[in-house]
Kinemage of the C-alpha trace (Angstrom):
@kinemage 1
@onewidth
@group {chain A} dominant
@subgroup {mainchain}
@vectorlist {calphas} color= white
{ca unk a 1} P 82.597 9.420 -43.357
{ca unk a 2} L 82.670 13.138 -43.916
{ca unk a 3} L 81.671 15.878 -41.800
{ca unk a 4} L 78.090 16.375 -43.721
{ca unk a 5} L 77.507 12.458 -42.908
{ca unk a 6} L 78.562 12.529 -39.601
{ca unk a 7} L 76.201 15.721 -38.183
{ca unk a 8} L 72.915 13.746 -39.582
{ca unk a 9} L 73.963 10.517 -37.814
{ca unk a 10} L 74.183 12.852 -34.636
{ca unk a 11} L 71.172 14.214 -35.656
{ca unk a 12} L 69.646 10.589 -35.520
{ca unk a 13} L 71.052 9.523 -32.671
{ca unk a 14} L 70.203 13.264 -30.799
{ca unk a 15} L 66.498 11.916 -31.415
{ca unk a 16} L 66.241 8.912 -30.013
{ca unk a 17} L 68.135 10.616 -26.489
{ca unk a 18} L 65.121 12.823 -25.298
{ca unk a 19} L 63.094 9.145 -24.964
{ca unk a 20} L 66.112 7.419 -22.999
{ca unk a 21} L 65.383 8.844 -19.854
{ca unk a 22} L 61.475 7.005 -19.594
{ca unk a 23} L 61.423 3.945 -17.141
{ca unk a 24} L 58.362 2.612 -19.248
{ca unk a 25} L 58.644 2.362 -23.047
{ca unk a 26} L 54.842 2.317 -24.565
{ca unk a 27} L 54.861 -0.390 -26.921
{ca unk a 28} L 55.532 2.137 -30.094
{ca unk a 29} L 59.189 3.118 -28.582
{ca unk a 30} L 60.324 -0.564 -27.961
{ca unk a 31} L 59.586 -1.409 -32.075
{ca unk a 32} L 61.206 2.365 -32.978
{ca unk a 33} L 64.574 2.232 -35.070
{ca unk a 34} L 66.815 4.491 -36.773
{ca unk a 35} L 70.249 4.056 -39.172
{ca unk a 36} L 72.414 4.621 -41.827
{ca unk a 37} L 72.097 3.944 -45.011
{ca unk a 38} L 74.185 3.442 -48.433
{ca unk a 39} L 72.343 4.855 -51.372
{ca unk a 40} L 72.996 3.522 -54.791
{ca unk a 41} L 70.560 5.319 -57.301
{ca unk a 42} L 70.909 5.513 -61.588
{ca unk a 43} L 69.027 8.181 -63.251
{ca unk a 44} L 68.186 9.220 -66.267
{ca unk a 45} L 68.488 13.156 -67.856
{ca unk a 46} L 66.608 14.133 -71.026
{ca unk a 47} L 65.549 17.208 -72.742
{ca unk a 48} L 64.493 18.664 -75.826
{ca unk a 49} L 63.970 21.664 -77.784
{ca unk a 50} L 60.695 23.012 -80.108
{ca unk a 51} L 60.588 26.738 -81.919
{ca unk a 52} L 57.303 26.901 -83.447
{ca unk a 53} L 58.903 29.516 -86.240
{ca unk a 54} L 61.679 27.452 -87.352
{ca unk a 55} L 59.874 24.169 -87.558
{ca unk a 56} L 62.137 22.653 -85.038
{ca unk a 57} L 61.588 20.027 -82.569
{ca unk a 58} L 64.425 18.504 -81.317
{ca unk a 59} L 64.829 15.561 -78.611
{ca unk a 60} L 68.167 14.776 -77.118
{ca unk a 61} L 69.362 11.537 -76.660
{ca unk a 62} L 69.005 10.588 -72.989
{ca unk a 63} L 71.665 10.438 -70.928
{ca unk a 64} L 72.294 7.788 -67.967
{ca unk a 65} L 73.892 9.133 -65.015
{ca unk a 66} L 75.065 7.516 -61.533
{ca unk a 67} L 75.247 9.684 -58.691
{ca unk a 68} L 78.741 11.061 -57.595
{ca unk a 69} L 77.488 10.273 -53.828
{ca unk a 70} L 74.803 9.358 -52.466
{ca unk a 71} L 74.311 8.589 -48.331
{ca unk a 72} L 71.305 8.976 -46.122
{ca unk a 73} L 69.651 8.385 -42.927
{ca unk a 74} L 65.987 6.208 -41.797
{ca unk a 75} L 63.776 6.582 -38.639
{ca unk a 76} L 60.922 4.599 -38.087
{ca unk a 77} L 58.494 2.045 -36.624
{ca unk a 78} L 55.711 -0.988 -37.249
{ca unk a 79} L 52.713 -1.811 -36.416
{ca unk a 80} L 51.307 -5.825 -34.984
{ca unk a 81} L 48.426 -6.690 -37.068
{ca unk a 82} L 48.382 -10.240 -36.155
{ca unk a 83} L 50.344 -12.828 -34.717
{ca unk a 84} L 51.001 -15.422 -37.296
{ca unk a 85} L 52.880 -17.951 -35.429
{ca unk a 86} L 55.213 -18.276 -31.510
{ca unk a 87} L 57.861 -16.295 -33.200
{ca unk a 88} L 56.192 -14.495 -36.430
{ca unk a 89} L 53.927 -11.452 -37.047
{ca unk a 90} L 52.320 -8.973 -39.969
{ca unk a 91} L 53.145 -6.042 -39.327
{ca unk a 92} L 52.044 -1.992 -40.862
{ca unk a 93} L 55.521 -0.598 -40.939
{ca unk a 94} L 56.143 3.470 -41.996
{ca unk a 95} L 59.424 4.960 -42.028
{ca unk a 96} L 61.401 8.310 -42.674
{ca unk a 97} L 63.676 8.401 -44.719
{ca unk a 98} L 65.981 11.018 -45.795
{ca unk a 99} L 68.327 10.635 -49.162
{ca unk a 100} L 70.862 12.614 -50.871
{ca unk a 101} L 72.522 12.500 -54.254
{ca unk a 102} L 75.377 14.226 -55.915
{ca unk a 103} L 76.004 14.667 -59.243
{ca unk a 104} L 78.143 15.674 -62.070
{ca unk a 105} L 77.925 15.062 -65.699
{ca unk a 106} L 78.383 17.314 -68.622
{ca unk a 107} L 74.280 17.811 -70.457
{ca unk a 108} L 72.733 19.752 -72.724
{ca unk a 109} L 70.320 22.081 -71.475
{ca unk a 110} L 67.327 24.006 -73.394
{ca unk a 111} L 68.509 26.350 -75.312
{ca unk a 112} L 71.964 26.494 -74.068
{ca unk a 113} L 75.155 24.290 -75.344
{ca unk a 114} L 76.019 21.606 -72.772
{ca unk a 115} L 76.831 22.203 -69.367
{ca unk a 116} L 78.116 20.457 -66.482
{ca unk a 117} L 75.044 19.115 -64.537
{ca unk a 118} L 76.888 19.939 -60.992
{ca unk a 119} L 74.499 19.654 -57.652
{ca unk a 120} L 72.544 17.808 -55.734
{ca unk a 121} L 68.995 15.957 -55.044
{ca unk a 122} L 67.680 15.669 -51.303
{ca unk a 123} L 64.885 13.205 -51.634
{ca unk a 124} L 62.545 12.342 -48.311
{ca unk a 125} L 60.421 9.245 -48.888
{ca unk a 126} L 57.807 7.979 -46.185
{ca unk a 127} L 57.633 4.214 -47.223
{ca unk a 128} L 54.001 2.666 -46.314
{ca unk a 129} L 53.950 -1.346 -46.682
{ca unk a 130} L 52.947 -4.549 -44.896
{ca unk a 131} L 55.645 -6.575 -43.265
{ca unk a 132} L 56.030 -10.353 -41.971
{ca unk a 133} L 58.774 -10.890 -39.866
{ca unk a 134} L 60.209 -13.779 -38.024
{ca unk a 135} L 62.060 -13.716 -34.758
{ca unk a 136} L 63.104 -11.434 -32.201
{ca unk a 137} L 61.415 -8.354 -33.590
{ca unk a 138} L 58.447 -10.104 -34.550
{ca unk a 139} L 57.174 -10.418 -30.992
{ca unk a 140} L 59.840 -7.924 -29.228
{ca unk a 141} L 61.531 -10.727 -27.072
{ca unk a 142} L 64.721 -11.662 -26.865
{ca unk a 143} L 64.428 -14.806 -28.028
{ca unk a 144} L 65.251 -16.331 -30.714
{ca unk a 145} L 68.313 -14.159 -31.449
{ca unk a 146} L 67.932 -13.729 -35.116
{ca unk a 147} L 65.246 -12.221 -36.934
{ca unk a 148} L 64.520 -11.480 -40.499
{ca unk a 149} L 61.627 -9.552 -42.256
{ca unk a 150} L 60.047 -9.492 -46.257
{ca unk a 151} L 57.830 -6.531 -46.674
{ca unk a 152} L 56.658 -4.474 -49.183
{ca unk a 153} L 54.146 -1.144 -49.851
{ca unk a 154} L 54.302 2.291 -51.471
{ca unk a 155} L 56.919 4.719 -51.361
{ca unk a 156} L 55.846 7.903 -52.010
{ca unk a 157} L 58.983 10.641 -52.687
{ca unk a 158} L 59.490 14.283 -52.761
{ca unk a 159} L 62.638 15.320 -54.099
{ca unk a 160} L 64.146 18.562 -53.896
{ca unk a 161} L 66.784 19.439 -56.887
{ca unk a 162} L 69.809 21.892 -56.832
{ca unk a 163} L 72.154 22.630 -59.135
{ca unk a 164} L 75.182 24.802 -59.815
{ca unk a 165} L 75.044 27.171 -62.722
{ca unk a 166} L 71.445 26.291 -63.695
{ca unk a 167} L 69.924 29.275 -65.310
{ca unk a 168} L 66.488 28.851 -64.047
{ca unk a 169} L 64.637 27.709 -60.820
{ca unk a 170} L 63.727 24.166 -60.125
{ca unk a 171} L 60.577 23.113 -58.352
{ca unk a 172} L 60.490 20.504 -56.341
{ca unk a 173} L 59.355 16.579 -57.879
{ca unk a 174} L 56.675 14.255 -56.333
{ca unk a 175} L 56.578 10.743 -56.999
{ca unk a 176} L 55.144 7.452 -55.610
{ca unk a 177} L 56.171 3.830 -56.659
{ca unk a 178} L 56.210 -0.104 -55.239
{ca unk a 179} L 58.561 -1.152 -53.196
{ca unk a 180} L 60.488 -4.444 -51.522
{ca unk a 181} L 62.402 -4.802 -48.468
{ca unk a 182} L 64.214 -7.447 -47.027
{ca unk a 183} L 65.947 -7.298 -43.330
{ca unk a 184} L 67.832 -9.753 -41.321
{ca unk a 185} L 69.392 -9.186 -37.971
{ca unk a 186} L 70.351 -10.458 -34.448
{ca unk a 187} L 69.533 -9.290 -31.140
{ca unk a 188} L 72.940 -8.490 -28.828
{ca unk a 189} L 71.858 -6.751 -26.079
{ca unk a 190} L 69.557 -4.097 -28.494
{ca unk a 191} L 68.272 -5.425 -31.870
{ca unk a 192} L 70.755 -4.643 -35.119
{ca unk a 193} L 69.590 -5.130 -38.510
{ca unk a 194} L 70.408 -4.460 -42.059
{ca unk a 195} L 67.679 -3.690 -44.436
{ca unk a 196} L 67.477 -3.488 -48.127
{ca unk a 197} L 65.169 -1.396 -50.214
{ca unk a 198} L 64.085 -0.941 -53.603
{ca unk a 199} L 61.939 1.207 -55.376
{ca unk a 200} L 60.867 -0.169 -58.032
{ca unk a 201} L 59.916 1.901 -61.314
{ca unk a 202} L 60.931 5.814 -62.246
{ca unk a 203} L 61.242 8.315 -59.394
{ca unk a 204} L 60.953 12.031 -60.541
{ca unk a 205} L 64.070 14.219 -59.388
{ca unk a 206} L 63.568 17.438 -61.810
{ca unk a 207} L 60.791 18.696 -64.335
{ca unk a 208} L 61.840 21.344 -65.416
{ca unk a 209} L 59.591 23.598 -68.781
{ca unk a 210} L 61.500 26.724 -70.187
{ca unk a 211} L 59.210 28.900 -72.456
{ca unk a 212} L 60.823 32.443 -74.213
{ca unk a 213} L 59.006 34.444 -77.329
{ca unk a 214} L 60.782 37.161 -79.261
{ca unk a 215} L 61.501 38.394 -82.910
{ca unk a 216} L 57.921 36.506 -83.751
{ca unk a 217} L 58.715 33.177 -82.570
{ca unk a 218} L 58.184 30.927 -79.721
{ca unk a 219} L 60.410 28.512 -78.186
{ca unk a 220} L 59.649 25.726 -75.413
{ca unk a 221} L 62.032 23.711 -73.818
{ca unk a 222} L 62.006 21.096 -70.682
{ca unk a 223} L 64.527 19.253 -69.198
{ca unk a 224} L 63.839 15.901 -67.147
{ca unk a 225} L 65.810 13.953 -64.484
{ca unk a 226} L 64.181 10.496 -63.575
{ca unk a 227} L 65.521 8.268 -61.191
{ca unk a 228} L 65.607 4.825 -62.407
{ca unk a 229} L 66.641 2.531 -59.444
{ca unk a 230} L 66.596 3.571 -55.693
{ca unk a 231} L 68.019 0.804 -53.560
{ca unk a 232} L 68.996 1.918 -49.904
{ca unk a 233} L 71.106 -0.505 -47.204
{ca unk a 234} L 70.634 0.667 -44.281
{ca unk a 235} L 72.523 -0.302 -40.914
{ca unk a 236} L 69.399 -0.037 -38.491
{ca unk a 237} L 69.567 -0.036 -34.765
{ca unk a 238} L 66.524 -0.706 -32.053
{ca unk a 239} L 68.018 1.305 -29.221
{ca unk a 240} L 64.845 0.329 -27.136
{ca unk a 241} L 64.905 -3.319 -27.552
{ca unk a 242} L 66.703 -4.128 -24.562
{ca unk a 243} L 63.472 -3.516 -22.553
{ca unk a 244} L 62.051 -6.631 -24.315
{ca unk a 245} L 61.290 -9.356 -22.370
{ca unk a 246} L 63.008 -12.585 -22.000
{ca unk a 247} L 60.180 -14.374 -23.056
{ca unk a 248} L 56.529 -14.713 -23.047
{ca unk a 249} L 53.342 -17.190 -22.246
{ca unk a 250} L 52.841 -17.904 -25.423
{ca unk a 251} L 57.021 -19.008 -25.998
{ca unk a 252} L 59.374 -21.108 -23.658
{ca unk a 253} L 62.735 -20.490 -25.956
């Protein structure tokens, strides 16, 4: 773990400290986590070229890239909607989560020759979905030790693109696609759990249109970068789970 990684898990864990110090958790706080989590993302880069004098109009061939790095962190919380069962809920679950991606890859670029694609995307994502879980975290008790959740919602993105050696500006990219999530953990004095989650269909990371005129012509370039997977495993923690109760009337485990 670098330096970089290591001041935004502080940063996680320096949010959760300012609620420590209540004696009584409202019910929100005792279902609030936070974590780590491995990013493994695959994009794709493609551009193209038109000058209206010269009759050209020229596509490149896109290119698939895999980031160089790619880390993050998640905080976040859910909902009851309805108890399903002694030891099983739906749940409305939201999250924060905060991704970034290196990368490095030789392009082309507009109206340039290739160039090394050299930077970085930051992309913050507030997932939105329905959850059913089973277990501890279900119902906030302690028992049954294990619990395990399948869940799944929207994922709206908004990525933020820089790169070294880019000759123009790039505005930030909104997106919004399904996702599924699956999470299973135990509950050792606090609830731990690991979580995966995929985003399913393109995320945009870059859209980039370059337009120039001179000697009597007119030239119009873009330049795309499209994620193509997003799949996040996250270590998650429930730092407020050991104020859940040993049991309750409705469960004798």
């Amino acid at each position: 773990m670098n330096k970089q990684q290591l001041k935004a898990l502080l940063v996680t864990v320096l949010f959760a400290l300012p609620f420590a110090s209540q004696a009584k958790l409202p019910g929100i706080l005792s279902r609030f986590q936070l974590g780590y989590s491995f990013v493994s993302n695959s994009a794709q880069y493609t551009s193209g070229l038109k000058v209206d004098l010269l009759g050209l109009d020229t596509t490149y061939k896109p290119i698939d890239m895999k980031t160089k790095a790619a880390w993050g962190f998640t905080v976040g919380t859910y909902f009851p909607l309805k108890r399903m069962g002694a030891a099983s809920s739906l749940n409305l679950s939201i999250d924060y989560m905060y991704n970034l991606m290196t990368w490095k890859s030789e392009v082309p670029f507009g109206f340039e020759s290739n160039f090394v694609f050299d930077g970085a995307t930051v992309q913050m994502a507030l997932p939105i979905g329905l959850d059913l879980k089973f277990g501890s975290d279900a119902v906030q008790t302690r028992s049954p030790r294990l619990c395990g959740t399948f869940g799944a919602g929207v994922y709206p993105s908004y990525a933020i693109t820089s790169l070294t050696g880019a000759p123009v500006t790039i505005d930030p990219a909104f997106a919004v696609a399904p996702y599924i999530k699956a999470e299973l953990g135990v509950f050792a004095g606090i609830c731990m759990k690991v979580r995966l989650l995929y985003a399913i269909g393109d995320l945009n990371y870059m859209d980039i249109k370059n337009n120039s005129s001179g000697n009597g012509q007119t030239a119009e370039g873009y330049n795309k970068l499209v994620g193509k997977s997003n799949l996040a495993i996250s270590l998650l923690i429930m730092p407020f789970s050991y104020k859940w109760q040993d049991e309750h009337w409705w469960n004798t485990y």
